[in-house]
N, C-alpha and C positions, 0 to 999 in steps of 0.2 A: 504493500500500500504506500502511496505518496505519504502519507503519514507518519509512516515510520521514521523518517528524515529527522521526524522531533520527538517521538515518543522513544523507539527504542534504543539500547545498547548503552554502558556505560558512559557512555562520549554526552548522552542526552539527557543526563543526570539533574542537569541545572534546567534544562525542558522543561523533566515533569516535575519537577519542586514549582514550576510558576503553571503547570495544569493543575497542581495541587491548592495553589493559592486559588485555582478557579474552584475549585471545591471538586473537582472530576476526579472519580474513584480512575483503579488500575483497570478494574473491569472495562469500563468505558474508554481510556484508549487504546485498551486491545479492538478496538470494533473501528467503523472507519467514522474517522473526524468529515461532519457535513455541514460546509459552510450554508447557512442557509440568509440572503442578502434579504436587506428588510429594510423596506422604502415607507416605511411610517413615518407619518411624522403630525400634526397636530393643524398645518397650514393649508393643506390642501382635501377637498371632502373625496376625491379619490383614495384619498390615503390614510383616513383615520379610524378606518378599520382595519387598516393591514395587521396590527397585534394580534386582532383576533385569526388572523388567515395565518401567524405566523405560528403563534402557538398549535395550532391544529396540525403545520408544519412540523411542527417538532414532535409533534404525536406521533406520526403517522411513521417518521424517519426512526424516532424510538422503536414501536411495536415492529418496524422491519428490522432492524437489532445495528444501528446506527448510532451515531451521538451528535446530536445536534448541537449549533454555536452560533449564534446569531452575531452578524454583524450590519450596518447599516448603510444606506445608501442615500442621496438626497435627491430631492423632487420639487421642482416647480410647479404651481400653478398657471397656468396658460392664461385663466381666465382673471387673475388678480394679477398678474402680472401686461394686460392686455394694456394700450392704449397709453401708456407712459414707458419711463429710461430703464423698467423693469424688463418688457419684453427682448429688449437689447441681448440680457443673461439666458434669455431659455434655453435658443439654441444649443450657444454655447457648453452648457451644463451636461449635453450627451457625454459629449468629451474628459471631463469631471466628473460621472460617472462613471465611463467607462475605466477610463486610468485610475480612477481611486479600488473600483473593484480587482482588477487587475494585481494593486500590490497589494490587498488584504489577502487576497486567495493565495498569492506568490507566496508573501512572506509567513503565511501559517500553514502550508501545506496541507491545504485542505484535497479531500479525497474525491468528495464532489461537492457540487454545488445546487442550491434549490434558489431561484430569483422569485422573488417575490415586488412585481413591479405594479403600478395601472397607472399613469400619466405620461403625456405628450413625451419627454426626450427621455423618461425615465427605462422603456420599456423596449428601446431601439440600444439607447444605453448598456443597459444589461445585455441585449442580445448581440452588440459588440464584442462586448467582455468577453460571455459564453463563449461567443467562434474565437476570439485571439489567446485565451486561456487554455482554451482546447482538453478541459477534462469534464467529463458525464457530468451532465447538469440539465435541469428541467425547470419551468416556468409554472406559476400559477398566481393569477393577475387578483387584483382585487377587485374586481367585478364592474359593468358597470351601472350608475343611476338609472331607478325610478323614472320616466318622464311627469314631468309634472301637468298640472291640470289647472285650464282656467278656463269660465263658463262651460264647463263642460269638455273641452277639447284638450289632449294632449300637447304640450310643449314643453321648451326645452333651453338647455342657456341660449341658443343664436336669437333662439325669440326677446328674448332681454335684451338682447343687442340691440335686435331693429326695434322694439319698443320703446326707446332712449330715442333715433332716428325717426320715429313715429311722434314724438314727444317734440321735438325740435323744428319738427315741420306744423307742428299744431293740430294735428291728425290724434292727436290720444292726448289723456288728461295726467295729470299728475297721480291722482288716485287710480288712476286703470293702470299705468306704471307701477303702482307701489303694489296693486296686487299681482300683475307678473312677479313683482321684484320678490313677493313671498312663497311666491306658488309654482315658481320656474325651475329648482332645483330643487327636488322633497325627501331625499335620502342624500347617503354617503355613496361615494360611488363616483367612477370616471363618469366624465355628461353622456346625456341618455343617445345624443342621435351619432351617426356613424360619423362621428368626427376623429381627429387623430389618435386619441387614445384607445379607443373603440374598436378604431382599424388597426392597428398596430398588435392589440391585442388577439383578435379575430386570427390577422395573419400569423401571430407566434402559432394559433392551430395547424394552419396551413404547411408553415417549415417545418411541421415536423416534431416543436419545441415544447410545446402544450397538450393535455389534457384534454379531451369534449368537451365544451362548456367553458372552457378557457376565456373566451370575448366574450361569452353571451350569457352567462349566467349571473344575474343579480347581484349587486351585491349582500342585498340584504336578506338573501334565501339561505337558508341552513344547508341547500344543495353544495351552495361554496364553501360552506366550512366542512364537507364531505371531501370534495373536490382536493382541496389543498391535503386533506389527509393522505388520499390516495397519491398525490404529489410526492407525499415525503415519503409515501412506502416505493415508491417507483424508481425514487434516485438508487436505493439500493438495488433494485434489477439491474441497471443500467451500468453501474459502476461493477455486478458481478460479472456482464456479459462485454463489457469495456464498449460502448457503446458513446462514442465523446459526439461532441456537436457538429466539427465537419462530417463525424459521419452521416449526419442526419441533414444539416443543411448544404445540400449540395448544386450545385448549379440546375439542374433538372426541377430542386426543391425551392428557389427561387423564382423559375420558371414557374411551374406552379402558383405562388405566392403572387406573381404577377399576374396571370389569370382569372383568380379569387376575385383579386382586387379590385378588378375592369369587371365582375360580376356583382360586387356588392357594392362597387360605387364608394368607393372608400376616398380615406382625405388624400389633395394631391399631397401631403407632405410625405405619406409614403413611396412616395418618387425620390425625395431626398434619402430616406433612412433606409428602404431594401436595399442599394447600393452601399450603402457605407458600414452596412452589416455582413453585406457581400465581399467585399472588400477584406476587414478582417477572418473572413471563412477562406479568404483566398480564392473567392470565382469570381471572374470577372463580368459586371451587371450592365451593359451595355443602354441605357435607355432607347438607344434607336430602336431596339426590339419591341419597346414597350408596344410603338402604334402596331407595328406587326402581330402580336398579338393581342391588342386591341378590335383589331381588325376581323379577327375572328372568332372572338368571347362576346358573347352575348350581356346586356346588363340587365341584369334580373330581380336587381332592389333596388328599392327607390327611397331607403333609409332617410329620415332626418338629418340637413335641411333639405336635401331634395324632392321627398317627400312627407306622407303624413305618416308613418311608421317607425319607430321606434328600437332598440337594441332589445330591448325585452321582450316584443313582437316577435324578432326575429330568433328568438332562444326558442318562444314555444311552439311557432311554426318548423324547428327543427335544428336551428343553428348552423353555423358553418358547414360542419359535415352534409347537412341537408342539400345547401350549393353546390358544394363542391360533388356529391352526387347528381344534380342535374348537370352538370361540364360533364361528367361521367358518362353520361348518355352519350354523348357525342366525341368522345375521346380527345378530351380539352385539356385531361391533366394525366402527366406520367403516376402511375399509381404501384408501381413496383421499388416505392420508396422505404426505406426504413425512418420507425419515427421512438418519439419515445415511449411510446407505449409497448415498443419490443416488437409491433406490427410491422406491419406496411398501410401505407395510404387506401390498399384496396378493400384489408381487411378491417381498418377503420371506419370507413364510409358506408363498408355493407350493409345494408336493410337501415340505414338512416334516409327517410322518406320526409318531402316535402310536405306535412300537416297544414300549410295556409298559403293557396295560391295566391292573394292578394297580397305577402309580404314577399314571398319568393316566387317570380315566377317562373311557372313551367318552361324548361329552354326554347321547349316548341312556341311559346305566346312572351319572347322577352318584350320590356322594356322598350331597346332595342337591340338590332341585331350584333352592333358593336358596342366596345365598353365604357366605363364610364370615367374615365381619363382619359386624353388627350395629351401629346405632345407635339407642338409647335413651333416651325422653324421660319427665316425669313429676315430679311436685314433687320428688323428690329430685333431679334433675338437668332443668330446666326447659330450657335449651339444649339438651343434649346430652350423651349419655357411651357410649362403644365397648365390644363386645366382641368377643373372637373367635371367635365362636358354632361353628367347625368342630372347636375343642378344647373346649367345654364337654359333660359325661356328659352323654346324654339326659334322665335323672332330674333334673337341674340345671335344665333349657332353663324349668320354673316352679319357681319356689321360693318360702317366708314364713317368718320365721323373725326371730324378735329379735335386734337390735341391741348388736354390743359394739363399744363407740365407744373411737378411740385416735386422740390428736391429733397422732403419729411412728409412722415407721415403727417404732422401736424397741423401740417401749412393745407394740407389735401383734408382733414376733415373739418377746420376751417371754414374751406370755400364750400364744401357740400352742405353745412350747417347754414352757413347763411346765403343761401339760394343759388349761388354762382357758376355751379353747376347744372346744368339741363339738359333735357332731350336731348341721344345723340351723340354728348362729348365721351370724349376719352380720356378720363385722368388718367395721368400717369406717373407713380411713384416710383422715385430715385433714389440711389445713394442710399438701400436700404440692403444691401448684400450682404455677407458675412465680415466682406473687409469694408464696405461703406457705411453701414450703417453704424459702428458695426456689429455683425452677432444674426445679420437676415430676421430683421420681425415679424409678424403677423396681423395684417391688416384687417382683422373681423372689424375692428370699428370705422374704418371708413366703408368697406361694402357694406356694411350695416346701416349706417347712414343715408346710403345711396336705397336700398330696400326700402326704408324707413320712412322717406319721400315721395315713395311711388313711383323709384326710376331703375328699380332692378329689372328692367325687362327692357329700356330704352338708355341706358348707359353701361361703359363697360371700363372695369379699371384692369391697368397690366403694372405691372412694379417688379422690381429684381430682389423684394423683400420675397417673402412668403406669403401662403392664404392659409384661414386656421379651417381645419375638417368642418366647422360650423358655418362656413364662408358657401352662399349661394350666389346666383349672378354669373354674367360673364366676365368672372375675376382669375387673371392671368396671369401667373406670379414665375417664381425664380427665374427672371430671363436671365442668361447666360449667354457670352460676359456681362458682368454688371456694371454699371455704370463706373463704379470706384476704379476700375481696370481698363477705363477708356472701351469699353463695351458699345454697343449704338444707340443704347438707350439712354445714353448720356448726351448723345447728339440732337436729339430729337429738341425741335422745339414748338411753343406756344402755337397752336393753328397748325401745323402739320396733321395733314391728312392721313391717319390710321386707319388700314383695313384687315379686318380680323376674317377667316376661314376658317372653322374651328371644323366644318363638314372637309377639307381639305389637308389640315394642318399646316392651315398658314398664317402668317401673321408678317406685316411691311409697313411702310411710311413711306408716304413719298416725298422720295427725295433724288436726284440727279447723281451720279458717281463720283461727278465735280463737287454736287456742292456738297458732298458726305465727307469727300478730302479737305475743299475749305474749312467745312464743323472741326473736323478732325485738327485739323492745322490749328484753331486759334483754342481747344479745346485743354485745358490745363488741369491734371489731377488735384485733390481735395485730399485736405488732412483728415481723419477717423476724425467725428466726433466725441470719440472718449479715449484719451491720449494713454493713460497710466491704468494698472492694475490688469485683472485678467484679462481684460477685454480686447486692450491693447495687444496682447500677448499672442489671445488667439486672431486677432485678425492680424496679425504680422505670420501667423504660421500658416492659416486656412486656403486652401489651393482653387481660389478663384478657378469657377466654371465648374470643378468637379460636383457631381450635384448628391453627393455624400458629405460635401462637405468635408471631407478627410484632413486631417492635420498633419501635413510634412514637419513629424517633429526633427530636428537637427540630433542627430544623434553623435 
């Protein structure tokens, strides 16, 4: 065992004198030391149940004759971190995650690992670690929210969002706001509709890395505190039969993951994190592939904000396994994978049956017949830029329309607040990359805004920031390069004619060769808006365009 390194032999003497100061008998490290990572914390409502998911963990790792040790890991709010100098850290924070997990696992030679994540950068984080650690380790999420309820009708945080933009336009009252504001989030738990956390957790099913019930089961169902037990009896199968994570997440199991994701309609930001989980698994995640298989993945959910359904919908209509059974039909996913259940993806998904064609549909009556991400190319975004074509109005899906250029987000929710914005335009935020902004944010509150008005169907924004999974509209984000790198969307200006093809994947500005060279020529780089501390750090190291986002540490 990797553990022996510190428990046994004379040499380890002074080891167990400090397992002893842990109170851990001899019996206990004869058995395998399982680091079990533990993203609780008191700030975020994804995460203030994880004790209870952890302790269950630790059950489940005991009764399979294990010894659990928790150590911790940190988690942002996406949502309290939204709209201010906070969103700046979220991205960031993967990376901080990952490397902090990295040397706890290292330097205590743990045997395996159990991740216990449910938020935005927390759970791509972990699943960094997982593949660059490379010892049997297994996920179980902390579930996610309840949707919440007002007059009647389910909803969810994006709805608070545009509700605030409802308010600002003078379309809703301050008291119809304050009852969103109580009734929009009603348990613990990642947000209810298929936004980042949602997705991210769903797809740990998909690679391989999870449990059934992984994304979709509640948090505040006694099924998840099952769930996590059999987590922790599992790490011990896995570490008997040496079963680590690239063996599980393998290039086929990403493909896969890409699949899913074009059928559930997931956040574009898992465009950034499959890659850069890819990356540390050591397969290489191509996005030009995405439209290709887009092309021929069906989208079969219409999840929140897309549509009117829910992640808890989509549990008792069948969950993940349910989807990835209708791709099945039609031999949409390699299914001779190994996962951690000690299966294969074929004999995972077998006799898991779609129970509710209105949240999943049948592959024969999709959505539609492609998925529901988009990747788009084009002088404004010559690399590459996402969107998430199954929440864009149809009327959107082509769009032209002039240029109103804002180099923050600030200045951009601003001019939509007080009316400046209308029919037609095309904001466009800059200077929001990983190295411009820097840290890449997320613009739920200016689309929200734009919704909020009654212009999500007749305006469309594109930024080289991010969009958050609760982002509907024709909202266009990580173009690449970004502006910070002299990219073309730093050329673009005020009144430039922007034409969007999201039915083609295209996206342009008109503009002359010549006069792109002039922009160029008089165009001059920007200092980071935050000079010192990590931030600085990491956008001095972050590999502009990569859409993992990967940090060339200097080694």
């Amino acid at each position: 065992m990797r553990s022996n390194s510190v428990t046994k032999g004379v040499q380890k003497a002074p080891h167990r004198s400090l397992f002893n100061a842990l109170g851990l008998t001899k019996e206990e490290l004869d058995r395998p030391l399982i680091g079990i990572v533990s993203s609780y914390n008191e700030i975020v409502p994804g995460h203030m149940n994880l004790d209870k998911i952890v302790e269950a963990v630790k059950m489940g790792v005991a009764m399979a004759g294990g010894t659990p040790v928790v150590f911790p890991a940190i988690a942002v709010c996406d949502g309290i971190a939204m709209g201010h100098v906070g969103m700046k850290y979220s991205l960031a924070t993967r990376e901080l995650i990952t490397d902090s997990t990295e040397a706890m696992s290292m330097a205590h030679a743990f045997d395996g690992l159990v991740m216990v994540p449910n938020c935005d950068k927390n759970v791509p984080g972990l699943l960094m670690a997982a593949a660059r650690i490379n010892i049997p380790a297994i996920f179980v999420s902390g579930g996610p929210m309840l949707a919440g309820r007002v007059k009647g009708q389910k909803t969810s945080l994006s709805s608070m969002f545009e509700a605030v933009g409802a308010y600002n336009a003078g379309k809703m009252t301050l008291e119809e706001v304050e009852e969103y504001e109580n009734k929009a989030c009603p348990t613990c738990g990642s947000c209810s509709g298929m936004y980042t956390a949602n997705s991210m957790n769903c797809l740990t099913e998909v690679l391989g890395m999870g449990l059934k019930g992984n994304g979709t089961i509640p948090a505040v169902y006694s099924e998840r505190i099952r769930l996590a037990k059999h987590a922790g009896m599992q790490i011990m199968e896995l570490i008997k039969n040496d079963i680590k994570p690239r063996d599980i997440m393998t290039e086929d199991a990403f493909l896969n993951a890409l699949a899913v994701d074009m059928a559930l309609g997931c956040s574009t930001n898992s465009m950034l994190h499959l890659p850069a989980i890819a990356h540390e698994a050591k397969v290489e995640l191509n996005l030009d592939i995405a439209n290709e298989i887009s092309a021929k993945t069906p989208n079969l959910c219409h999840l929140a904000p897309a549509g009117h359904t829910y992640i808890e919908d989509l549990n008792e209509a069948g969950g993940v396994y349910a989807v990835m059974n209708e791709l099945n039909k039609k031999g949409l996913l390699k299914t001779d994978l190994i996962t951690c259940t000690g299966k294969t993806v074929a004999e995972n998904i077998e006799g898991c049956v779609n129970k509710n064609h209105d949240v999943i549909r049948p592959i024969e009556n999709p959505y539609s017949e492609i998925g529901g991400i988009a990747v788009l190319k084009g002088n404004l975004a010559p690399d590459s830029c996402v969107v998430k074509r199954s929440a864009v109005a149809p009327e959107m899906m082509v769009h032209e329309g002039p240029a109103k250029v804002f180099d923050c987000e600030e200045d951009a929710i601003e001019a939509i607040n007080s009316g400046k914005i209308v029919a037609g335009d095309v904001v466009v935020i800059r200077y929001e990359g990983p190295k411009g902004g820097p840290g890449m944010r997320e613009m739920l509150s200016p689309t929200s805004a734009i919704v909020g008005r009654g212009l999500g169907s007749s305006v469309a924004l594109i930024t080289d920031g991010r969009f958050s999974g609760a982002t509907r509209g024709a909202a266009i984000g990580h173009v690449s390069p970004e502006a910070a790198v002299g990219g073309n969307i730093a050329l673009v200006e005020e009144g430039d004619i922007i034409k969007i093809d999201i039915k083609n994947n295209k996206i342009e500005f008109v503009a002359t060769d010549e006069e792109l060279e002039r922009r160029r020529a008089e165009w001059k780089p920007r200092e980071p808006r935050i000079t010192t501390g990590y931030l600085s750090r990491y956008a001095a190291l972050v590999t502009s365009g990569n859409r993992g986002a990967v940090l060339e540490v200097q080694k």
